[in-house]
C-alpha positions in Angstrom: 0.0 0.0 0.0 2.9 2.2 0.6 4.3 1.5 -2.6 1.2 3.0 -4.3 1.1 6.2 -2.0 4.5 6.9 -3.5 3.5 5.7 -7.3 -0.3 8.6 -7.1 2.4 11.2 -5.8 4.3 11.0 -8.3 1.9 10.9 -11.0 -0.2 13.5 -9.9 3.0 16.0 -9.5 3.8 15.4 -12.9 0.3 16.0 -14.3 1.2 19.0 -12.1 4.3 20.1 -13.5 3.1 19.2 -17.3 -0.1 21.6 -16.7 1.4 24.6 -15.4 4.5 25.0 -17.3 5.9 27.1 -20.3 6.9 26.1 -23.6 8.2 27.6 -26.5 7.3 26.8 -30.1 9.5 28.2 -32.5 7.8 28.5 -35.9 11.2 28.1 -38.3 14.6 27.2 -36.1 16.9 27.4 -39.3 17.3 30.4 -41.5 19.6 30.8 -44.7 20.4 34.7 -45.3 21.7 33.4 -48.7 25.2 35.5 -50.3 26.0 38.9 -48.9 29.3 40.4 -48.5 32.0 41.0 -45.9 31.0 43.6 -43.8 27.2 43.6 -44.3 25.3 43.2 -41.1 22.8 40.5 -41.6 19.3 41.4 -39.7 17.4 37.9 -38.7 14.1 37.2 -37.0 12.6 34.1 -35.3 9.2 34.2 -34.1 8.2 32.3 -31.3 5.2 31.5 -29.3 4.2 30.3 -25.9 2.1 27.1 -26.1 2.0 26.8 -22.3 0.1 27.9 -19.6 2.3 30.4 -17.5 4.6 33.1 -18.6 7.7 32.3 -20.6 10.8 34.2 -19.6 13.6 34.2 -22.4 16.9 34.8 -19.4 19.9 34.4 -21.6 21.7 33.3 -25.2 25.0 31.3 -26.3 26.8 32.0 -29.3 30.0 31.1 -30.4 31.6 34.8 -31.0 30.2 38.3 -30.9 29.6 38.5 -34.2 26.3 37.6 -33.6 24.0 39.7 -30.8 20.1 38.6 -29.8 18.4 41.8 -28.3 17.1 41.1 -25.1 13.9 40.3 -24.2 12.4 42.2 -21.3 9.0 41.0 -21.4 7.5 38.2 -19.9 5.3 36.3 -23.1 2.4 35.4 -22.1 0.4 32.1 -22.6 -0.7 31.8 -26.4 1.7 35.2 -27.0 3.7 35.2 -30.2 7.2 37.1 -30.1 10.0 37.7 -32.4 13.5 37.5 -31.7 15.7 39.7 -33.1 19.2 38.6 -34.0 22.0 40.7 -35.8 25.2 38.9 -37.3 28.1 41.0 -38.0 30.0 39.9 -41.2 33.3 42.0 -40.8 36.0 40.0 -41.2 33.7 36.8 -42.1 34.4 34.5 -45.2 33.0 32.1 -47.2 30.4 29.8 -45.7 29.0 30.6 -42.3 26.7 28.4 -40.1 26.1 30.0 -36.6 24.2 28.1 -33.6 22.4 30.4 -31.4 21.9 28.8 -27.7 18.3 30.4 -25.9 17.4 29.6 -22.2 14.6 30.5 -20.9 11.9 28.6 -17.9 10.7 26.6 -20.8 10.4 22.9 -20.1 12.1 22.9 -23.5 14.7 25.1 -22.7 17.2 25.6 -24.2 16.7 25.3 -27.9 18.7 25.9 -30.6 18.6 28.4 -33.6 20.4 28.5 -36.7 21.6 30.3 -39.6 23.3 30.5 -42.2 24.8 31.4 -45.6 27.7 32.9 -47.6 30.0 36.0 -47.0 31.4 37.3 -50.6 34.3 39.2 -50.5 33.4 42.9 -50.1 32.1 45.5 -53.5 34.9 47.4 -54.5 34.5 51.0 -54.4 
């Protein structure tokens, strides 16, 4: 009998958990800004939603080098709330074939998940 006590508290604190909890859908997780050339700053949005029932909070990003910023979020996003993400990647002194891996935590049960882009840096116009 013990044993089941145990076995219904567990259960019911993860129907618990799994009905008041965020989580963030993101429409398109890979982008491809195509060929553009050293120099150029590449302007990126991802949009996101909340499909859970409490407020998501977005707390930090990863990236591998600060060519490429996220601007912060400073909103909570509410339950059923759609957001964009706004992500700018520097190209100056970038080459060839880039693939970048952006890194977003948040309170999401999800969290984190992973963005990408990516594409080709030309070498620059001539003047």
């Amino acid at each position: 009998m013990n044993r089941f006590k145990y076995i219904l508290v567990f259960i019911v604190s993860m129907l618990t958990i799994a009905a008041f909890s965020q989580e963030i859908k993101f429409m398109d997780t890979k982008q491809n800004f195509g060929f553009v050339h050293e120099g150029d700053t590449v302007k990126l949005s991802y949009e996101l939603k909340n499909i859970g029932n409490e407020p998501l909070l977005i707390s930090n990003y990863e990236v591998a080098c600060g060519c490429t910023v996220m601007e912060k979020v400073n909103t909570a996003i509410l339950p059923g709330e759609t957001y964009f993400l706004k992500v700018t990647f520097d190209t100056h002194e970038k080459y060839d074939r880039q693939d970048r891996i952006i890194k977003i935590f948040s309170n999401a049960t999800n969290s984190p998940s992973d963005l990408r882009f990516k594409g080709v840096v030309l070498k620059p116009n001539k003047k």
